[in-house]
C-alpha positions in Angstrom: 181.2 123.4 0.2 184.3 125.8 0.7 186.6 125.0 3.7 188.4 127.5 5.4 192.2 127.1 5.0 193.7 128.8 7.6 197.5 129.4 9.2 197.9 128.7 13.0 201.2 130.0 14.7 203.9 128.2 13.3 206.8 128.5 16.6 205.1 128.6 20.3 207.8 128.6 23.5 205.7 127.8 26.5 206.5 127.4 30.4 207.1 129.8 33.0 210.6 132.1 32.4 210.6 131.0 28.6 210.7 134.6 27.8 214.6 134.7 29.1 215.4 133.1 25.2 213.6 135.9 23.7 217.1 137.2 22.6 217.7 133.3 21.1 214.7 133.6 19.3 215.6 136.9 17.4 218.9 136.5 16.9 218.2 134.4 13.4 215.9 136.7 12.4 218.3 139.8 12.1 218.3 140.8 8.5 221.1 143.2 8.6 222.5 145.9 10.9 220.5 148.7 9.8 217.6 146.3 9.6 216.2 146.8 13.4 214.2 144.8 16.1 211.2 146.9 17.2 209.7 146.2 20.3 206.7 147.8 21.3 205.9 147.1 24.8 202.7 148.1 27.1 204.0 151.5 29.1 203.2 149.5 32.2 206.6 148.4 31.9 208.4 151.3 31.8 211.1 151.5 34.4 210.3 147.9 35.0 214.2 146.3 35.0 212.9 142.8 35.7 211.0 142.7 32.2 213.7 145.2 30.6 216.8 143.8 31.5 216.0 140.8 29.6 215.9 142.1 26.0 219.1 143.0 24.5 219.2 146.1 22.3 221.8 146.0 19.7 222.4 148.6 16.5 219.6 150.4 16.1 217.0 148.1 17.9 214.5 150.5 19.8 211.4 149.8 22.3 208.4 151.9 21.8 206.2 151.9 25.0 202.6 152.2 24.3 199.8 152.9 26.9 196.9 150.3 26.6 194.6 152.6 28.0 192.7 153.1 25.0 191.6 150.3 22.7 194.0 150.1 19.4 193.0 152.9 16.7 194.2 152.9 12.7 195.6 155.8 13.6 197.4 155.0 15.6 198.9 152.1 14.0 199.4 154.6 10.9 201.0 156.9 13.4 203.9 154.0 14.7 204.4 152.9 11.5 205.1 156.3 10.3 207.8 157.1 13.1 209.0 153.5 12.4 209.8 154.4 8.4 211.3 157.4 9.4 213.9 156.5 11.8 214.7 153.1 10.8 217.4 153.0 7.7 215.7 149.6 6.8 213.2 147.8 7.1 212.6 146.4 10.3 214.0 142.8 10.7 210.6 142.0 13.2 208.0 143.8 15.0 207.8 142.2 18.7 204.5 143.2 20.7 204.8 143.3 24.2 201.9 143.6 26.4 197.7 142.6 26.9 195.7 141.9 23.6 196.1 145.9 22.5 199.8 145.5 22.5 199.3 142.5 20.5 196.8 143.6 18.0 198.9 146.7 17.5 202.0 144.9 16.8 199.7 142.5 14.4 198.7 145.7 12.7 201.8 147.3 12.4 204.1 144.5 10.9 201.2 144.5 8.1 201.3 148.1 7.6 204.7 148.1 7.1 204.5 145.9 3.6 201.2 147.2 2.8 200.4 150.6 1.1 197.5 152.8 2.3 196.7 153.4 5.0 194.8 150.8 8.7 191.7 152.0 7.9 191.7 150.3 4.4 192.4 146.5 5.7 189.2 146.4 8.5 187.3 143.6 7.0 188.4 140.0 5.4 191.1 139.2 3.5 192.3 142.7 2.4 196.1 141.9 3.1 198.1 141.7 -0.1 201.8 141.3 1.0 203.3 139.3 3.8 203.6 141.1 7.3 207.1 141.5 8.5 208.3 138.3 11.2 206.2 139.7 14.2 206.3 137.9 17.8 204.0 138.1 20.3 204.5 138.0 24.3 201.1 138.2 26.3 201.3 139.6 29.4 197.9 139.3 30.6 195.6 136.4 29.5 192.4 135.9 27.9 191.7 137.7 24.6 193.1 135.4 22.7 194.8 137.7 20.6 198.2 135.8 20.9 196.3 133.0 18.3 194.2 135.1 16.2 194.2 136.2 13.0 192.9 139.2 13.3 193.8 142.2 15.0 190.9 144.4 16.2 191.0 148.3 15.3 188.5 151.2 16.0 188.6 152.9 12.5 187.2 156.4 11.5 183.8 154.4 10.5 184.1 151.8 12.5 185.5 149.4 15.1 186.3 146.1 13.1 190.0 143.2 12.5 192.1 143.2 9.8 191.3 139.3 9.3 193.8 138.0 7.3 196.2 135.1 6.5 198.9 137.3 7.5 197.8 138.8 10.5 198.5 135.7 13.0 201.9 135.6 14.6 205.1 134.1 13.2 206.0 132.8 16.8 204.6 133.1 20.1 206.0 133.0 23.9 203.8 132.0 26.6 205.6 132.7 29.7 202.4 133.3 32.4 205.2 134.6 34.8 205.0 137.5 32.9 201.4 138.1 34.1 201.9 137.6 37.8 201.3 141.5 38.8 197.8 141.9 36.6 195.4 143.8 38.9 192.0 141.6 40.0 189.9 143.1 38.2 191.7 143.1 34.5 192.3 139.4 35.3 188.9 138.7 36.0 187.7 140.9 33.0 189.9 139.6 30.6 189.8 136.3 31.6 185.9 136.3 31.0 186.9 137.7 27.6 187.8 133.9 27.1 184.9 132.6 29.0 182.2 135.0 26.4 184.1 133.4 23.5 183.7 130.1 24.9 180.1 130.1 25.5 179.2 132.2 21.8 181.4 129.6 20.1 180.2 126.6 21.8 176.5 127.5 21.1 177.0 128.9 17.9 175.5 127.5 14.5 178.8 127.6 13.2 179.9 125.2 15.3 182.0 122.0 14.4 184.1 119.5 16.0 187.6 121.6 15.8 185.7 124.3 17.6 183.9 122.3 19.6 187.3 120.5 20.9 189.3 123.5 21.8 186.2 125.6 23.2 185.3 123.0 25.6 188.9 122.9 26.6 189.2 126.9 27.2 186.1 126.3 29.4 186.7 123.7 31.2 189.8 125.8 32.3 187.6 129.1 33.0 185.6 127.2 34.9 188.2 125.9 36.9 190.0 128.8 37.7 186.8 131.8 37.8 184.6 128.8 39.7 186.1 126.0 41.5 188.5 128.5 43.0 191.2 125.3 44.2 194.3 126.4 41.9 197.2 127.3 43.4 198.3 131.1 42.1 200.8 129.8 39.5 198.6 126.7 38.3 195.8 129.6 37.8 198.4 131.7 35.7 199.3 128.6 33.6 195.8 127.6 32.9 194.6 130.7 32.1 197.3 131.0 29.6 196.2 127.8 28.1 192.8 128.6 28.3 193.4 132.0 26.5 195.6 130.0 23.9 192.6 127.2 23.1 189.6 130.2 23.3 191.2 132.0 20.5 192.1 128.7 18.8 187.8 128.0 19.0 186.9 130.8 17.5 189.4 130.1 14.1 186.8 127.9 13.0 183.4 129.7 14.0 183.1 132.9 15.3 182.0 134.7 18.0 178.1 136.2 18.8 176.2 138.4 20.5 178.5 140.2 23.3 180.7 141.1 21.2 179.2 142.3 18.3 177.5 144.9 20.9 180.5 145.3 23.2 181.8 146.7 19.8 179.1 149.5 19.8 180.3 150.2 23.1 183.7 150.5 22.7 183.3 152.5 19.4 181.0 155.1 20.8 182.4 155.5 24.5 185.2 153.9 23.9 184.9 150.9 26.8 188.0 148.4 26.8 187.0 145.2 25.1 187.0 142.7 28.4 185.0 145.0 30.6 182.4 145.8 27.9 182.0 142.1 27.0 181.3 141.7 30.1 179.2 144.9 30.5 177.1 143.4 28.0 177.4 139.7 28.5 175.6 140.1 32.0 172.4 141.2 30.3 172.1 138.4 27.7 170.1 135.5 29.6 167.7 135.5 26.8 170.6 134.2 24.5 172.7 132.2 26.4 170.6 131.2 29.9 173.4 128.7 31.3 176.8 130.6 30.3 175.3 134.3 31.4 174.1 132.5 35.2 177.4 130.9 35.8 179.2 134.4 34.4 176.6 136.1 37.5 178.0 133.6 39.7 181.7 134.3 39.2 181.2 137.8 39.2 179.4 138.0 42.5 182.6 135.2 44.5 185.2 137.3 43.0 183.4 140.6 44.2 183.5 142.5 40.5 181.0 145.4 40.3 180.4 146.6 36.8 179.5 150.4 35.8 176.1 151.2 35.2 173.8 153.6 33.4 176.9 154.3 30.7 174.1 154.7 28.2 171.5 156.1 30.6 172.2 160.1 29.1 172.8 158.9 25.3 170.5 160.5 22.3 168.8 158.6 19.8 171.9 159.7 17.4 174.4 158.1 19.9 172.5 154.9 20.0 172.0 154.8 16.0 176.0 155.1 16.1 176.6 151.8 18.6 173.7 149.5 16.9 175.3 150.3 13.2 178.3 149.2 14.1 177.1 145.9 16.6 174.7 145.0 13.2 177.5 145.6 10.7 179.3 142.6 12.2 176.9 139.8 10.5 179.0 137.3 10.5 178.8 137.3 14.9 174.9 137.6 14.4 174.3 134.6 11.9 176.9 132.8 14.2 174.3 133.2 17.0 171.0 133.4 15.2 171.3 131.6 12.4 171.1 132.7 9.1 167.9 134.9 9.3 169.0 136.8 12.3 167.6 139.8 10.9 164.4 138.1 11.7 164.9 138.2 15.4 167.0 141.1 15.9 165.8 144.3 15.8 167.3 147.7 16.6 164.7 148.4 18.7 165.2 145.2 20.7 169.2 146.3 20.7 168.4 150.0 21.9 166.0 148.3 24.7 169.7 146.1 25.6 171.8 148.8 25.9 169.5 151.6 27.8 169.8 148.8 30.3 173.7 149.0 30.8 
């Protein structure tokens, strides 16, 4: 058998106002100069002097404010990286992602793209990356996704929404500061927070499941379940937690993989181009079949903390529109043998999938 041998963060800084050393952190890290600090922040931020205030330009250090509005594109990422090479004399000394897991992913993306000839589109899949990234840091400002911990960074390409999973995607240090995420609107909390919760559940009942999993997904549950459930936290014990619980989701899924909510959330989010936590949950709420326990408890939250999810998004779609979401939910085999089994094909059909998404 061939074990999987792979990085983890190397530097985390946790606790509440541990992003006030950010400037500490870099400092070492300056190359030269002309060798800039990029920082590309979530445009939430704009005009926010609390956040701002904190980071200290210097030579020809820029911050890049990026809505998060839209799930992260190649393009995109070919588009930054582009304007990066052009007005930067040198290389940049790090890439710093500021922001939900879009900002994150992006930043993942971008400090690759900046060693690596091509162009996004051409790293989607496993173990593509040739060259080390650039030293890139990640800040979350919102918690769940898991993105922070990953190594990949998820991309909706020309053909098709899928990670650059690679040894050099996962951060070179990490700041968990869940002060930072004290003004995220109820809803995006809840969605993204469940975000953790779906990887939880798909891990913890995959067949790729092992004891490394097993340990941190229980852990990342037990902490969903006490903040989305029990409902006792006070508001900065909930931030903390969730943090943690974000932190140990993402760590789960390094060793397994995710399943069925996201493979299909994926179709969503390639064709109508739904945000990753709300279409996981979009999804995740009509999977009983698959995962009876985790989907009733996900009902249960959902209904105390009074979240309404859209409905009929595929109710006008033609047969061609459908075709598009299931190719790219059954592309993603490694999520269906993760639930199934190894002859999921067996089970899942794309007429059972069409029948799942006319219902949402």
């Amino acid at each position: 058998m061939s074990y999987k041998n792979f990085p983890m963060v190397p530097k985390v800084l946790f606790g509440r106002g541990s992003f006030n050393q950010i400037n500490d952190v870099l400092a070492p890290k300056r190359l030269s100069i002309n060798s800039p600090f990029i920082f590309l922040i979530d445009d939430v931020f704009k005009g926010n002097t609390w956040l701002l205030s904190r980071i200290a330009l210097a030579y020809d250090d820029r911050v890049i404010f990026i809505s998060a509005n839209e799930e992260p594109k190649t393009s995109q990422v070919d588009n930054i990286v582009e304007d990066i090479i052009l007005k930067s004399k040198e290389r940049p000394s790090a890439i710093i992602g500021i922001g939900g897991g879009t900002l994150l992913d992006l930043a993942k993306a971008v400090s690759i793209m900046l060693t690596n000839d091509g162009e996004a589109k051409d790293y989607q899949g496993w173990d593509l990356v040739k060259n080390p990234a650039i030293y890139h840091v990640g800040i979350p400002t919102i918690s769940g996704t898991g993105a922070e911990v990953s190594r990949t960074t998820v991309l909706t390409g020309p053909d098709r929404k899928l990670g650059i999973n690679s040894d050099y995607t996962p951060f070179d240090q990490v700041i968990l500061d869940s002060e930072l995420t004290k003004d995220v609107p109820k809803d995006q909390w809840f969605f993204t927070g469940m975000d953790c919760y779906v990887h939880c559940i798909e891990s913890l009942t995959g067949t790729y499941l092992n004891a490394f999993s097993e340990t941190y997904g229980n852990m990342a549950l037990n902490l969903c379940k006490e903040i989305f459930s029990e409902n006792n936290l006070s508001e900065v014990d909930a931030q903390e937690k969730l943090m943690m619980a974000s932190w140990h989701g993402g760590m789960s899924i390094a060793y397994s993989q995710v399943g069925i909510a996201h493979a299909m959330s994926y179709g969503l989010s390639y064709l109508l181009g739904i945000k990753h936590g709300i279409g996981n949950c979009i999804v995740f709420d009509y999977l009983e079949d698959y995962y009876p326990e985790g989907v009733s408890l996900f009902k249960k939250m959902k209904s105390e903390h009074n979240i309404i999810l859209p409905k009929g998004l595929c109710a006008d779609l033609s047969d061609r529109e459908f075709d598009i979401m299931i190719d790219v939910a059954m592309s993603l085999e490694p999520l269906w043998e993760n639930a199934l089994g190894k002859y999921w094909k067996k089970t899942i059909t794309r007429e059972k999938l069409k029948a799942l998404y006319q219902k949402m």
